[in-house]
RONUFI-945410 format. One record per residue (C-alpha): residue in three letters; x, y, z. Coordinates in Angstrom, 3 decimals, always signed. Example, Ala and Ser with C-alpha at 12.3 -4.5 7.8 and 13.67 -1.06 7.14 Angstrom:
<recs>
{ALA,{+12.300,-4.500,+7.800}} {SER,{+13.670,-1.060,+7.140}} 
</recs>
This chain:
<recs>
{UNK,{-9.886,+5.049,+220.359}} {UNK,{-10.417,+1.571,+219.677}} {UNK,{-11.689,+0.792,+223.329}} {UNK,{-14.161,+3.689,+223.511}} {UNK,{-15.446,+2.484,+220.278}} {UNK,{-15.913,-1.102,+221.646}} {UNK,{-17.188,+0.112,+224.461}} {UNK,{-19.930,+2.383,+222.513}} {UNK,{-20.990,-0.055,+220.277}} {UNK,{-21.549,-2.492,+223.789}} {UNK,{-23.971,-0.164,+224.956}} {UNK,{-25.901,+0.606,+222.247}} {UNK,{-25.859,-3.282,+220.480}} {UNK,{-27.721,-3.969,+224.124}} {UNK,{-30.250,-1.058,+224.161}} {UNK,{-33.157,-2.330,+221.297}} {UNK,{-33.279,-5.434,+223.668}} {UNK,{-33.432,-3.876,+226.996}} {UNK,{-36.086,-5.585,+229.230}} {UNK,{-37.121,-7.763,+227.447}} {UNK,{-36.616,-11.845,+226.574}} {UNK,{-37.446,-11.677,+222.883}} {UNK,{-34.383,-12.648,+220.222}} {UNK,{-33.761,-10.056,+217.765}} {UNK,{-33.929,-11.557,+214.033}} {UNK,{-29.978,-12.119,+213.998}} {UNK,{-30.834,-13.712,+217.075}} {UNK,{-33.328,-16.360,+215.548}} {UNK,{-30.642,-16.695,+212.435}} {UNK,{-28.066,-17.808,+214.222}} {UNK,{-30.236,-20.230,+216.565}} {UNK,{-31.004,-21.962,+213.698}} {UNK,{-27.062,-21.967,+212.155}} {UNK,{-26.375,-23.812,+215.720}} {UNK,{-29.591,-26.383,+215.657}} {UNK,{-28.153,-29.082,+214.058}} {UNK,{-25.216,-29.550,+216.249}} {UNK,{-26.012,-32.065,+219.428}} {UNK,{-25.912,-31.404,+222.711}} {UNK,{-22.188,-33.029,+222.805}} {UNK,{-20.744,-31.337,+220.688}} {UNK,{-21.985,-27.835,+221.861}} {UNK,{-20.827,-28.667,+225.436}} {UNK,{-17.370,-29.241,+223.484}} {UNK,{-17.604,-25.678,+221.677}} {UNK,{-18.904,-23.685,+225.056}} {UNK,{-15.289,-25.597,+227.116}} {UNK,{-13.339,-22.797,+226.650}} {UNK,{-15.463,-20.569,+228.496}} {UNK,{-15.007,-22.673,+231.686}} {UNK,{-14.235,-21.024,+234.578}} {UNK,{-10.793,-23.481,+235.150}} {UNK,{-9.853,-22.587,+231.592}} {UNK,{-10.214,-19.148,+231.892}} {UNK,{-8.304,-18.717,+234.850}} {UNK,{-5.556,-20.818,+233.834}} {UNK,{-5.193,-18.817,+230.978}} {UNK,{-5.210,-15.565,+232.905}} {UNK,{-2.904,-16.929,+234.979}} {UNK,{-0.704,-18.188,+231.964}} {UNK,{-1.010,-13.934,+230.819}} {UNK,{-0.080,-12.867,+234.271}} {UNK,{+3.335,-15.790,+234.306}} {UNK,{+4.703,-14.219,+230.394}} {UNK,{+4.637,-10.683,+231.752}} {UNK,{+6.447,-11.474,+234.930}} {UNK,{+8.611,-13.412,+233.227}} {UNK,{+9.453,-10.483,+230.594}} {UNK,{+10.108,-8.483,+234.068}} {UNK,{+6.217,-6.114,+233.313}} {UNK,{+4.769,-6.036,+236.608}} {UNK,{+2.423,-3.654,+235.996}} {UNK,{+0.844,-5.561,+232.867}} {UNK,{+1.323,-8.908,+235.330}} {UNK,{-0.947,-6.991,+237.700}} {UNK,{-3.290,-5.824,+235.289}} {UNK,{-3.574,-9.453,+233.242}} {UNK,{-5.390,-10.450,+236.382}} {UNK,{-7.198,-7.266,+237.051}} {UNK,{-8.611,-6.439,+233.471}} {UNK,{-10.630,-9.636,+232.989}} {UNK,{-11.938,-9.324,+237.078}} {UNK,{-13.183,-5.567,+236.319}} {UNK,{-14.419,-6.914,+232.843}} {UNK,{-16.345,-9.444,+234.700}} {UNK,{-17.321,-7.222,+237.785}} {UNK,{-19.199,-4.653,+235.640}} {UNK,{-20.593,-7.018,+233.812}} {UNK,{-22.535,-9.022,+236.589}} {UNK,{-23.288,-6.223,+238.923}} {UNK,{-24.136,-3.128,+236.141}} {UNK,{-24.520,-3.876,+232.904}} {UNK,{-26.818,-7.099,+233.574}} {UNK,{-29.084,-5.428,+236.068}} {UNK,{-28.961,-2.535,+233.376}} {UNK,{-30.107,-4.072,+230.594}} {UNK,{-32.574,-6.609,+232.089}} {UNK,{-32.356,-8.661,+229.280}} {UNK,{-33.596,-12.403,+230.433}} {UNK,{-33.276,-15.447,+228.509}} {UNK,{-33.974,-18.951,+230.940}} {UNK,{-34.686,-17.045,+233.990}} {UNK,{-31.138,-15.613,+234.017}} {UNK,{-29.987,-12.444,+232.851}} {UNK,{-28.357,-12.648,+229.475}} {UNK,{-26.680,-9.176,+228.387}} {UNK,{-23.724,-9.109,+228.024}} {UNK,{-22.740,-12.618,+227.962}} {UNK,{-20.925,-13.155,+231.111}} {UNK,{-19.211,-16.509,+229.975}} {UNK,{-18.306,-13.987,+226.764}} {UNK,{-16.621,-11.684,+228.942}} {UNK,{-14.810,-13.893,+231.036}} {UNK,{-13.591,-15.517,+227.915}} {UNK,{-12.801,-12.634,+225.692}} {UNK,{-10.818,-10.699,+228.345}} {UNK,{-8.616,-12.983,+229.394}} {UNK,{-7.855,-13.216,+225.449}} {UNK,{-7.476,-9.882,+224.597}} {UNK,{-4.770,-10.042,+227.598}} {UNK,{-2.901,-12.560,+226.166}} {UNK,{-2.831,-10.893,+222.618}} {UNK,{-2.075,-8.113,+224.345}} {UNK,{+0.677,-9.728,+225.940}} {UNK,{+2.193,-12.320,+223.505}} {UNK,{+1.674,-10.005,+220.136}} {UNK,{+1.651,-12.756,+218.140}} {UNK,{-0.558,-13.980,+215.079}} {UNK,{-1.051,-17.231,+216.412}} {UNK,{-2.349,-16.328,+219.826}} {UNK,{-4.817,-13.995,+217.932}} {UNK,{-6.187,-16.945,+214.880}} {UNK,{-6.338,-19.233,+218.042}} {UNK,{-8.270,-16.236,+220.219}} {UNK,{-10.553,-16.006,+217.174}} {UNK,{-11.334,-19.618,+216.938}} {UNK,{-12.383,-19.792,+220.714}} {UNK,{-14.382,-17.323,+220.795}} {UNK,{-16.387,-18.894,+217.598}} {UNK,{-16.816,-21.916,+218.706}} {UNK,{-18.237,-20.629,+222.436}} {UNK,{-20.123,-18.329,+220.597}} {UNK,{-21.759,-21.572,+218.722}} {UNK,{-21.491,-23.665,+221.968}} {UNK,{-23.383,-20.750,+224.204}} {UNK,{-26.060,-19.884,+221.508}} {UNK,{-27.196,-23.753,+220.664}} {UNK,{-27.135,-24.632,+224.249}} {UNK,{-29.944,-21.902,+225.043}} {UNK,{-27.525,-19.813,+227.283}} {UNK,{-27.263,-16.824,+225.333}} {UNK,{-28.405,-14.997,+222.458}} {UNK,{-25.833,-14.363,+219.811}} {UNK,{-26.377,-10.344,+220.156}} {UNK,{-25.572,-11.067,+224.520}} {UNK,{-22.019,-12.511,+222.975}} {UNK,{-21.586,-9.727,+220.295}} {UNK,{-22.063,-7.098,+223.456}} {UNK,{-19.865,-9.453,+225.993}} {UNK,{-17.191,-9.538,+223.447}} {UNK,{-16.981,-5.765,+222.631}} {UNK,{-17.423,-4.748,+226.455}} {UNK,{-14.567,-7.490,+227.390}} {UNK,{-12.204,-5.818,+224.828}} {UNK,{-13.025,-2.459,+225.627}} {UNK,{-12.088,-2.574,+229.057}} {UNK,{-9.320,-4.318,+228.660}} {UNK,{-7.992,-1.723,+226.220}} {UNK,{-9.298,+0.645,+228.821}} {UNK,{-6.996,-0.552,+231.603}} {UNK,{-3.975,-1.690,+229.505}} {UNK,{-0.860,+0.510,+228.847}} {UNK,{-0.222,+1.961,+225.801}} {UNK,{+3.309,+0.710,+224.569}} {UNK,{+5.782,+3.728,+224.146}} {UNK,{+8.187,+3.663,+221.355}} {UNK,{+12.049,+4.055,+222.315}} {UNK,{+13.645,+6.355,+219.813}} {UNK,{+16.238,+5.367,+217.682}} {UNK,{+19.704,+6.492,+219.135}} {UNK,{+21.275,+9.269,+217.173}} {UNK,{+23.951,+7.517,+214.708}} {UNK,{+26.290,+11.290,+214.617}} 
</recs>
């Protein structure tokens, strides 16, 4: 339930800016929050959506599961993020035709990469401090990506929601073992 939800909300956050190159007013509000901030430090913030970071932390995903002995979710910490990714650059982008610089903005690619991979390792790990630390890189690339001029804040609202939705999408649900029988 949770993924189709992310999922829905992906596709509709995108529609009131289809075709066009306009920010909504949420938009313009949080291009302003991310003015002040100089070009340094918002190359700082946007680091974790590198492509060498994102990888290595896929990577990382893919490494715990084999090491727990999950093949399947080893195969699919790679996967996931890819499909998250592929979609994104070849349908949803050429969907939306939402343009921003020249380029096509929506979803956020970088968002996607980023927020897959992420969800995998939360997915994987299950552990508060993976998520808090999750949560604070995706805020600061959000800031990074929206006071550089890359994206709109709505492109990484929809890039986050579509990267968690398929993820959720592809991922196993976990199956409880009963409790054995104590008579």
């Amino acid at each position: 339930m949770p993924a189709a939800v992310c999922g829905l909300l992906a596709v509709v956050l995108g529609l009131p800016f289809a075709g066009g190159t306009t920010p909504g007013a949420v938009d313009a509000v949080a291009a302003g929050w991310t003015a002040h901030l100089s070009p340094g430090v918002l190359r700082v913030l946007v680091f974790p959506t590198e492509p060498y970071v994102v990888i290595t932390l896929g990577v990382l995903a893919a490494v715990l599961c084999l090491r727990a002995g999950r093949k399947p979710e080893a195969a699919l910490a790679i996967a996931a993020p890819l499909l998250a990714v592929a979609l994104t650059a070849f349908v949803l982008k050429p969907l939306y035709d939402r343009w921003k610089n020249d380029t096509l903005v929506y979803p956020s690619g970088h968002t996607v990469s980023l927020v897959a991979v992420l969800t995998v390792l939360v997915l994987v790990t299950r552990k508060t401090i993976v998520v808090v630390l999750s949560a604070v890189a995706l805020l600061a690339a959000t800031a990074g990506l929206v006071g550089l001029g890359y994206h709109y804040l709505t492109d990484v609202a929809g890039g986050t929601l579509f990267a968690v939705a398929v993820v959720l999408f592809s991922w196993p649900v976990p199956r409880r073992v009963p409790a054995r029988s104590a008579g």
